[in-house]
C-alpha positions as CSV (number, residue, x, y, z in Angstrom):
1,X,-28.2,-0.8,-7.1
2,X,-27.1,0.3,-3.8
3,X,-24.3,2.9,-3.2
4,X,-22.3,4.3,-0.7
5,X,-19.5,7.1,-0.8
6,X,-16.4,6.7,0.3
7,X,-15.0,7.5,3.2
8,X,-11.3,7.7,4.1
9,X,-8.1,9.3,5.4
10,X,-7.4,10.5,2.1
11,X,-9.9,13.5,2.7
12,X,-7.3,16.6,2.8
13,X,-4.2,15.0,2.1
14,X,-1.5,16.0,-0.7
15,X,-1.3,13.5,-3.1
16,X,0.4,12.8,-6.6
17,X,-0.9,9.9,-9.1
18,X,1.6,9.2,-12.0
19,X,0.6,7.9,-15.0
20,X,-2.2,9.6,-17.0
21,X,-3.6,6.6,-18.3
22,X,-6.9,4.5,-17.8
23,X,-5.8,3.6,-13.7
24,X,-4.7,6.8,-13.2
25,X,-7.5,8.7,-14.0
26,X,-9.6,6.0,-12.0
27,X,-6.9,6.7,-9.4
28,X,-7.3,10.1,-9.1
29,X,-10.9,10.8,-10.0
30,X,-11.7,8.1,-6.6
31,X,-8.6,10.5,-4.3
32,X,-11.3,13.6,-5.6
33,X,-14.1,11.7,-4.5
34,X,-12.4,11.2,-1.1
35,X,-11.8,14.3,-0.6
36,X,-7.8,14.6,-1.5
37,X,-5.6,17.4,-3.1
38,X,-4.7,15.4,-6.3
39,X,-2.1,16.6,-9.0
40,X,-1.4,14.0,-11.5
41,X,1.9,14.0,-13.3
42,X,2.6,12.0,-16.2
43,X,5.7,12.3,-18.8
44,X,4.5,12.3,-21.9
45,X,2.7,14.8,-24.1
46,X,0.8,13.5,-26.7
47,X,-2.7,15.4,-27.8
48,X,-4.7,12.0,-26.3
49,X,-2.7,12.6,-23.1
50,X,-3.2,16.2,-23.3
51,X,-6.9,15.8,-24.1
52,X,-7.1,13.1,-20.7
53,X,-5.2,16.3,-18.7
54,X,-8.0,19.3,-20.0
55,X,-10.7,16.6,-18.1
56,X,-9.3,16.0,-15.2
57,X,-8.2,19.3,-14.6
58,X,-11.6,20.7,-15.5
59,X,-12.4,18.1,-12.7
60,X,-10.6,19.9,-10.2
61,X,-7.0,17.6,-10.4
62,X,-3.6,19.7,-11.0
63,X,-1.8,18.0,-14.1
64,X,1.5,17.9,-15.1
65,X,2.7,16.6,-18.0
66,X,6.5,16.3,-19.9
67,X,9.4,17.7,-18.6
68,X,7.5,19.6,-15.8
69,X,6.4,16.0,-14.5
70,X,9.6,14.4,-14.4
71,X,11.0,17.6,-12.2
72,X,7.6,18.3,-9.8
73,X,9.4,19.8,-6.9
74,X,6.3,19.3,-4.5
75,X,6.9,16.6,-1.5
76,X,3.6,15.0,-1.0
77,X,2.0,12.9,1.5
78,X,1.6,9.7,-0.6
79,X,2.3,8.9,-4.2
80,X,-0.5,6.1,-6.5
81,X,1.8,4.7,-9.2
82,X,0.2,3.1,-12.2
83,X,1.3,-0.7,-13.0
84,X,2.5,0.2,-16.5
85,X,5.1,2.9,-15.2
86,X,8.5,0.9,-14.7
87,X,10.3,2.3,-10.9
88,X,13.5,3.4,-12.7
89,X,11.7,6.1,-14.6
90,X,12.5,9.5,-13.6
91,X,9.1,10.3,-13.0
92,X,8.8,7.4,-10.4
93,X,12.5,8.5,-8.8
94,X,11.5,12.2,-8.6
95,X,8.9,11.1,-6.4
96,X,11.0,8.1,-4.5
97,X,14.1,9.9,-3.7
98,X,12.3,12.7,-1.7
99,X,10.9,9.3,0.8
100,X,7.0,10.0,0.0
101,X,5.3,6.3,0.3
102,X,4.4,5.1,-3.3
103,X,1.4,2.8,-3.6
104,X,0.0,1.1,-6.6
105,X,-3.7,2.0,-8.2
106,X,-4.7,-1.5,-6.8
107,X,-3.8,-1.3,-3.7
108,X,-5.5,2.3,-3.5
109,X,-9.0,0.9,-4.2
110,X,-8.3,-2.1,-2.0
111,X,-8.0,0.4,0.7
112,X,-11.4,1.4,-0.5
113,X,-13.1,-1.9,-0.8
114,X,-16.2,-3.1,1.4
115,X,-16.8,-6.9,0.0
116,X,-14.3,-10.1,-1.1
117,X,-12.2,-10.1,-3.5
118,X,-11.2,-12.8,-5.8
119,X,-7.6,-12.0,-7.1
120,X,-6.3,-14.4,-10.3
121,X,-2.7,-14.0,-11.6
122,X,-0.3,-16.4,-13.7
123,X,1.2,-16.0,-17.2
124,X,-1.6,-17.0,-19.5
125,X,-5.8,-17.1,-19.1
126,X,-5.8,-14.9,-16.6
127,X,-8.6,-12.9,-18.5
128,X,-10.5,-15.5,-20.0
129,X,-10.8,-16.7,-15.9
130,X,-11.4,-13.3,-14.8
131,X,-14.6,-13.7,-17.1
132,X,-15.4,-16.9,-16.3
133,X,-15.5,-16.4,-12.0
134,X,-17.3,-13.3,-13.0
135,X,-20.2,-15.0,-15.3
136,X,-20.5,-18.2,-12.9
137,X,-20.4,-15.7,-9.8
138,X,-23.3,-13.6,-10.8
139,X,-25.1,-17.1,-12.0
140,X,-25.5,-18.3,-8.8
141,X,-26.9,-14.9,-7.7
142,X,-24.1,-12.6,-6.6
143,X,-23.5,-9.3,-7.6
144,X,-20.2,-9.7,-9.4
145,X,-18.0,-7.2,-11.1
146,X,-14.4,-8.2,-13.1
147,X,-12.1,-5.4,-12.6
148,X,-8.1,-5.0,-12.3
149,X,-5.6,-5.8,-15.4
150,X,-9.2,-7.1,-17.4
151,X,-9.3,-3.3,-18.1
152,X,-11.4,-1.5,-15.5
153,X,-9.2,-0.6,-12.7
154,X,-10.9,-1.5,-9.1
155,X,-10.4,2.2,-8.7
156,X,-12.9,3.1,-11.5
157,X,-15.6,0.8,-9.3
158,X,-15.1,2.1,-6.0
159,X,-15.3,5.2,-7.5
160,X,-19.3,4.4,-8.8
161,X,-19.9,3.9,-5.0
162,X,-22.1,0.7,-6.4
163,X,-22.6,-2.1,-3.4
164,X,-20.6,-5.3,-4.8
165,X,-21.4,-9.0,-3.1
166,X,-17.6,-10.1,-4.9
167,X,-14.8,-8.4,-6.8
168,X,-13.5,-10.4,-9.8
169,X,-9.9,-8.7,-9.6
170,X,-7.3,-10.0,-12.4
171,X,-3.9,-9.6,-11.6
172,X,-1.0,-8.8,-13.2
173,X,2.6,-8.7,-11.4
174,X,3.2,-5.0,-12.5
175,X,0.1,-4.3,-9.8
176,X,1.2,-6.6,-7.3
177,X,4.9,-4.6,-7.3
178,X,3.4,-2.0,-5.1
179,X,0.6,-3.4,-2.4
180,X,0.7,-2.9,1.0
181,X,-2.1,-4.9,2.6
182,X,-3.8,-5.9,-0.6
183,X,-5.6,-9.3,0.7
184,X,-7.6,-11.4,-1.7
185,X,-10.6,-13.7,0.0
186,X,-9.7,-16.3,-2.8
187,X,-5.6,-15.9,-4.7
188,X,-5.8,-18.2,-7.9
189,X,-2.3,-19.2,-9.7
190,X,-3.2,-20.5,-12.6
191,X,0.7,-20.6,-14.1
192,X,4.0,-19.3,-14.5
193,X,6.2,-19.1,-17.6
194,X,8.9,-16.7,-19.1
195,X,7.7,-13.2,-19.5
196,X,8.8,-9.9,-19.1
197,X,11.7,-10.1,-18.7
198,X,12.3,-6.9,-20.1
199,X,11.4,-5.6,-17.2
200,X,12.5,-8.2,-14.3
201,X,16.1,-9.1,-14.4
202,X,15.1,-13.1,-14.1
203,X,12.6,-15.3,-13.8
204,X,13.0,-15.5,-10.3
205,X,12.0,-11.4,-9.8
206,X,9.2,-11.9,-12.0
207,X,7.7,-14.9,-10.0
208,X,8.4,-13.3,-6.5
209,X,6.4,-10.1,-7.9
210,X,3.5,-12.7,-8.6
211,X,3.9,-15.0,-5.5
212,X,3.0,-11.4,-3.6
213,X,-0.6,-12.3,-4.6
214,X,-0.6,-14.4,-1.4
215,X,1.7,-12.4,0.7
216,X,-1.5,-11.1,3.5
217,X,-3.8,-13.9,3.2
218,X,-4.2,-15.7,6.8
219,X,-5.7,-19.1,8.1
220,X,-8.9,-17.3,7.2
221,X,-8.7,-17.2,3.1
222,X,-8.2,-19.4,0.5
223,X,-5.7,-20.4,-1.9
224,X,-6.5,-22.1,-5.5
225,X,-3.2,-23.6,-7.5
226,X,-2.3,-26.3,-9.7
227,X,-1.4,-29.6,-8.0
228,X,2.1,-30.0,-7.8
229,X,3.5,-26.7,-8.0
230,X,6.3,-25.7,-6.3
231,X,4.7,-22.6,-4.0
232,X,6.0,-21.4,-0.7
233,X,4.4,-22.3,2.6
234,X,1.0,-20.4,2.3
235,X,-0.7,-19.3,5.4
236,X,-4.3,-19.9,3.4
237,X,-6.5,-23.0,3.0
238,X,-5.7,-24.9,-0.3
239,X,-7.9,-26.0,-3.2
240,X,-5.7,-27.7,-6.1
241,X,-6.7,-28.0,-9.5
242,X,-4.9,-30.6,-12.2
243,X,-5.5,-31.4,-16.3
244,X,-3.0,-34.4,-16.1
245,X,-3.5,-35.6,-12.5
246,X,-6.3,-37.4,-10.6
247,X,-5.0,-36.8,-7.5
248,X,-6.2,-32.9,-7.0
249,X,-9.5,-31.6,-5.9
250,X,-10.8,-30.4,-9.2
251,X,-9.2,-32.9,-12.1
252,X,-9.9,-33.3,-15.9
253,X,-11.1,-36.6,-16.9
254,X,-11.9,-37.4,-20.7
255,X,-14.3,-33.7,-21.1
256,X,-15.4,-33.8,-17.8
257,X,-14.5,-31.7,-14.4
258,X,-14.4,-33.8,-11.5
259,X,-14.6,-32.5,-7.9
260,X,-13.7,-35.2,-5.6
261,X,-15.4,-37.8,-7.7
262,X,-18.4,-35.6,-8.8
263,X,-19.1,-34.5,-12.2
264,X,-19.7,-30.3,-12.3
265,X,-19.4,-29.7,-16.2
266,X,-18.6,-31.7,-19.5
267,X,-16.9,-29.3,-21.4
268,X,-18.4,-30.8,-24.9
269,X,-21.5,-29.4,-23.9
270,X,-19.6,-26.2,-23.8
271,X,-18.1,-23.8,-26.5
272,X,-15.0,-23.9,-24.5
273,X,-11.8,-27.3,-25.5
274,X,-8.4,-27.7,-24.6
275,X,-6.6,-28.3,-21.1
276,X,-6.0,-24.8,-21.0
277,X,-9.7,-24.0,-20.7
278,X,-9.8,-26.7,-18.7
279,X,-7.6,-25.3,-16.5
280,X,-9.2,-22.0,-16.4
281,X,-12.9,-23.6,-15.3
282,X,-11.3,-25.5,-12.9
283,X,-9.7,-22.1,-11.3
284,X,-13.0,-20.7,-11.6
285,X,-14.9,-23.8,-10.0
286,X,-12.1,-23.5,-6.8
287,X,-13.0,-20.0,-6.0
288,X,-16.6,-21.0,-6.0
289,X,-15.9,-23.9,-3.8
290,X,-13.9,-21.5,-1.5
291,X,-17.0,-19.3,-1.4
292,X,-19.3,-22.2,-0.9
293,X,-21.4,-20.9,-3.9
294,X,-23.7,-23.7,-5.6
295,X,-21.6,-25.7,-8.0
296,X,-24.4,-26.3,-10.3
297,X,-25.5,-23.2,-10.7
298,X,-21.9,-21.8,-11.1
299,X,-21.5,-25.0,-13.9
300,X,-25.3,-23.5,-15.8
301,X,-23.8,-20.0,-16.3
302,X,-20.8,-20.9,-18.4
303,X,-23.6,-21.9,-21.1
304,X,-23.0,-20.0,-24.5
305,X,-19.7,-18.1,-23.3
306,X,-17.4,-18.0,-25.9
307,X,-13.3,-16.9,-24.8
308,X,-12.9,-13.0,-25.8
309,X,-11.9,-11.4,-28.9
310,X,-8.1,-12.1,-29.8
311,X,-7.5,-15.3,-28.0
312,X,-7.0,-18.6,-30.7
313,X,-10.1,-16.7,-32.2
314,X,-11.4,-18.2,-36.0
315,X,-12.1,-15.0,-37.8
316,X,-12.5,-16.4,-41.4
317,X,-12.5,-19.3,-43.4
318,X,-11.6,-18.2,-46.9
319,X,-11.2,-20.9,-49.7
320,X,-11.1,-23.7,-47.3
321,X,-8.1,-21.6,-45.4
322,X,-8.7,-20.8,-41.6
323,X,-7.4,-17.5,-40.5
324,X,-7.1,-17.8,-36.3
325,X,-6.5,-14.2,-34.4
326,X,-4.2,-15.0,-31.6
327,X,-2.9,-11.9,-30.8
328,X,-3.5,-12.1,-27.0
329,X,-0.5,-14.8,-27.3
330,X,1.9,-12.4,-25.7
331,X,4.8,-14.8,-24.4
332,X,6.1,-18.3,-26.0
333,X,3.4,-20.6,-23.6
334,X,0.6,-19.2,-24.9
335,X,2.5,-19.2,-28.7
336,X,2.6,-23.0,-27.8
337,X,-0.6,-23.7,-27.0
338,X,-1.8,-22.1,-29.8
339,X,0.3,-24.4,-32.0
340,X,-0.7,-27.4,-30.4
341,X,-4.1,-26.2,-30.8
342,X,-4.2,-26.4,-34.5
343,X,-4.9,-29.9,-36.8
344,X,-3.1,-30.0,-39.8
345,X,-0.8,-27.8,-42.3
346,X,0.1,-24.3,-40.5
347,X,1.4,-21.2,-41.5
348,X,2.1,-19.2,-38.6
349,X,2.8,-15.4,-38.3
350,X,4.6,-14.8,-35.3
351,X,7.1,-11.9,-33.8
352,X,7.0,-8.4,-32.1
353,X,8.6,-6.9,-29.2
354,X,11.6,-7.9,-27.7
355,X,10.9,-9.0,-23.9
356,X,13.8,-10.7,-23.4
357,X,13.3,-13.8,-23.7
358,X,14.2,-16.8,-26.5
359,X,11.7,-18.4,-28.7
360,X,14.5,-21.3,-29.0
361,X,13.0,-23.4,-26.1
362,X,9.6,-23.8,-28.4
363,X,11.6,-24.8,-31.6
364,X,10.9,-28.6,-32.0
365,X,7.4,-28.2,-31.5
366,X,7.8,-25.2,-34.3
367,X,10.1,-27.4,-36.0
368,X,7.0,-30.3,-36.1
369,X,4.1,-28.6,-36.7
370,X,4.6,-25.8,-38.7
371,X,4.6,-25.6,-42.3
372,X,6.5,-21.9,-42.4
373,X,6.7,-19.3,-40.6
374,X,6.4,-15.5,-41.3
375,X,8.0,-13.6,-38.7
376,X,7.7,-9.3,-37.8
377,X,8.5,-7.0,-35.6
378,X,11.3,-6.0,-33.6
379,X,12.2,-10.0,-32.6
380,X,11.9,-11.1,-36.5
381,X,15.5,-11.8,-36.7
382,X,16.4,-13.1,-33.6
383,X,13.7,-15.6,-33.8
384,X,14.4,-16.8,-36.9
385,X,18.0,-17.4,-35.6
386,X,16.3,-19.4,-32.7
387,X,14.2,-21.7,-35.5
388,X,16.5,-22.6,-37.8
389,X,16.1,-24.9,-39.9
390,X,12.5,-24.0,-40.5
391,X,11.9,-22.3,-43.8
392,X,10.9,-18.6,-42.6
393,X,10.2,-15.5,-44.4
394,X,10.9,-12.1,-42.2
395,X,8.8,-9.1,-43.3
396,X,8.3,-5.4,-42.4
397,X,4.8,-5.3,-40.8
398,X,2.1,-7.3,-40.6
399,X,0.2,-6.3,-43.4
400,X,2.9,-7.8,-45.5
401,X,2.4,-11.1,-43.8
402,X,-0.9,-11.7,-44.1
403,X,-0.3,-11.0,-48.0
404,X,2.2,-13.1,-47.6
405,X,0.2,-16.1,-46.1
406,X,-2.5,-15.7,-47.8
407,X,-0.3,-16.4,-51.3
408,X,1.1,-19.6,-49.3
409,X,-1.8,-21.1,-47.5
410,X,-4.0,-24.2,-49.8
411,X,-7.2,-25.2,-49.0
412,X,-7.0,-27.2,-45.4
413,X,-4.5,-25.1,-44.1
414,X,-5.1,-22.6,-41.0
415,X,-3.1,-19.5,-41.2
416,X,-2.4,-18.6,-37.2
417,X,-1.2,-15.0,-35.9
418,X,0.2,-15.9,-32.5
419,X,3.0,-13.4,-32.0
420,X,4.5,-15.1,-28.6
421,X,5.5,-11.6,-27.3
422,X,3.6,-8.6,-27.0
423,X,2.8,-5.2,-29.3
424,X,4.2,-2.5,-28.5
425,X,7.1,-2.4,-31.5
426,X,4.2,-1.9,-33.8
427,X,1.1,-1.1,-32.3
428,X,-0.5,0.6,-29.5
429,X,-1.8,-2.9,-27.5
430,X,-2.6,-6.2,-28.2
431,X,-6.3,-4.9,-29.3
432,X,-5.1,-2.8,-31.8
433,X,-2.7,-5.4,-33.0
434,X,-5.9,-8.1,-33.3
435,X,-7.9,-5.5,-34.6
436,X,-5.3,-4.8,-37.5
437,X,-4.8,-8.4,-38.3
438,X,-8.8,-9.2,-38.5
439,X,-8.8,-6.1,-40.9
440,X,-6.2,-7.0,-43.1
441,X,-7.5,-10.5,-43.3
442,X,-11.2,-9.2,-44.5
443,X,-9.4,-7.4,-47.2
444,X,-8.2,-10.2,-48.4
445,X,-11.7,-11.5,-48.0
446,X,-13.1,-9.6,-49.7
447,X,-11.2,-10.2,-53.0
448,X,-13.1,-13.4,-52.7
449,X,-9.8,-15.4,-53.4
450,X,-6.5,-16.1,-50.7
451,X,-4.2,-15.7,-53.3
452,X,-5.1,-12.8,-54.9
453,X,-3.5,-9.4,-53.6
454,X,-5.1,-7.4,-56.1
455,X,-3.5,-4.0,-55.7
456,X,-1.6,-4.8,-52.9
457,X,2.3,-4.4,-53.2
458,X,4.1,-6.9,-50.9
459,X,7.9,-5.5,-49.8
460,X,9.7,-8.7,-47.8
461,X,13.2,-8.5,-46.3
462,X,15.4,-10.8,-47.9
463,X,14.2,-14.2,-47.0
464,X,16.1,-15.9,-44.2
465,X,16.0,-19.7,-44.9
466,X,18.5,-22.7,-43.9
């Protein structure tokens, strides 16, 4: 494939990334590619981190880490913040109160980027769409790449110097916080629902950190959104997308995808189901009609694909017992869909961080399809409090609940971990939360019966029940 180096005004000048983690060091191995004076400073201190700082300084980057970090008396001439770092930090504020501009990692490699980019954001599927616009992109001949929240930064590709036709960019509102003239060929909003809210003081801060998405297009780009919602005036061109509505451009009727009366795909001839999914083809299918790519080759490439690891994802059927990964489900509309997803008796595992939100608003659907509910993490309490009067067990990790479940579940049932919040009580990411869950459930496995622990030794918290 082709390449190029980059060129930019970043050759020569001063500049600090902070945040040592996978977009920083994409951020500041790109700034040494340009040509800048890079120190990185992150606040932590960990062996990983300190492992991540013996690279990039053998790389030719000054790092600071801890305490030295936080107090880096240097002024420089422009800061890259990674999305994950909250502003009110005091390693973001050592760099803010001395007035150097602060970017984000996204809006770095924008500054960087020669082709389109496709930018998706909303509350839930944003990954599964990422990988769908990226398959059907590159089926109908275009050299594609998926980067942003997915998990390569944009940084880490326009730091391969590689020749790309389209960017595939997820999303997330942490990154949009800090653009400057990041500007998307094609902005999908696929949804909006409570989330983080741990770290926006409303909905309406979290949602204007989202809506930014669209905030440079022109008369020139496109917009993709679900009919009816309530978005400001947009300056872009409009493609609208509905599951319950015929009177969008892309619509949902019986298994089929309609655009303006045409048939693109029958999702039964797909390993893909739901209005969710739905949803998320439809998203994709708008960017390619914005891009005037061939439908039907955009409609052949979705073939085989499966949604990634983690998301309403049957690991095991154990004694006629269903075990469903969910872990992905990091806020209470993906929890629900997940329920609603599910045919018959269910015993859901659920709980974990507290974001700041209520899982009271999701109770009568809890209420009328669950069986019982195991609940861990930092939130078990709370939302037990919010579910009453479901029968629910709380418990001290997870491993506990699957034992736990596996003792309640009969034959017919389907045990689903859908935590509605996300990890980071308990484990390092949603991966290693999904990974832990799939593990524990083999063990069980493995013992060739769901109710035998074997040499497990289940510890509950007294069981709170109305």
């Amino acid at each position: 494939m082709e390449t190029t180096t980059p060129t930019s005004s970043y050759s020569g000048r001063n500049t600090v990334v902070l945040g040592l983690g996978r977009s920083g060091m994409a951020a500041a191995r790109l700034l040494l590619r340009c040509g800048a004076v890079v120190t990185i400073c992150d606040s932590g201190d960990s062996a990983a981190l300190l492992e991540r700082a013996a690279m990039l300084h053998g790389e030719g980057a000054l790092v600071l880490t801890g305490a030295a970090a936080e107090n880096d008396p240097t002024r420089y001439d422009l800061a890259i913040l990674s999305p994950g770092i909250e502003e009110t930090t005091s390693l973001v504020t050592n760099v803010t109160r001395k007035g150097i501009p602060l970017i984000g990692e996204l809006e770095l490699a924008f500054t960087l980027c020669k082709c389109p980019v496709v930018a998706i954001t909303g509350t839930n599927g944003k990954t599964t769409t990422t990988e769908l616009t990226n398959r059907m992109l590159s089926g109908a001949g275009f050299r594609t790449a998926a980067c942003g929240n997915i998990g390569t930064p944009m940084s880490e590709l326009m730091g391969t110097g590689e020749a790309w036709d389209i960017l595939v960019a997820e999303v997330s509102s942490f990154q949009l916080e800090r653009i400057v003239t990041f500007r998307p060929k094609v902005a999908l909003w696929l949804n909006l629902s409570p989330n983080h809210l741990d770290r926006y003081p409303s909905m309406q801060e979290y949602r204007e950190a989202k809506l930014r998405i669209f905030e440079n297009q022109t008369e020139r780009d496109w917009s993709v959104v679900p009919s009816g919602e309530e978005l400001p005036a947009l300056k872009s061109r409009r493609i609208t997308f509905s599951t319950t509505s015929m009177e969008a451009d892309l619509v949902l009727k019986g298994t089929e995808i309609q655009h303006r009366g045409s048939v693109l795909l029958d999702m039964a001839r797909t390993k893909l189901s739901g209005p969710h999914n739905a949803a998320n083809l439809m998203g994709a299918f708008g960017c390619g009609i914005a891009l005037g790519v061939d439908l039907k080759e955009m409609a052949a490439a979705v073939g085989d694909y499966t949604t990634p690891p983690h998301r309403c994802e049957t690991i095991s059927e154990i004694g006629g017992i269903r075990w469903i990964n969910d872990s992905k489900a990091t806020n209470l509309d993906a929890l629900e869909q997940a329920i609603r997803s599910v045919k018959g008796p269910l015993i859901l595992i659920a709980g974990g961080k507290d974001k700041g939100f209520e899982f009271s608003p999701i109770a009568p659907l809890v209420l009328d399809r669950v069986s019982s509910a195991i609940l861990i993490g930092e939130m078990r309490h709370r939302i037990a409090r919010d579910w009453e009067p479901l029968p629910v067990t709380v418990v001290d990790s997870l491993k506990d609940a699957v034992i736990l479940a596996a003792d309640m579940a009969v034959p017919g049932s389907t045990v689903l971990f859908s935590p509605g919040t996300s990890s980071f009580d308990m484990f390092r990411d949603y991966i290693e939360r999904g990974e832990s869950f799939r593990r524990l459930v083999n063990e069980i496995s493995l013992k060739h019966s769901p109710v035998d622990t074997g040499d497990f030794h289940l510890t509950v918290s007294e069981p709170t029940r109305s």
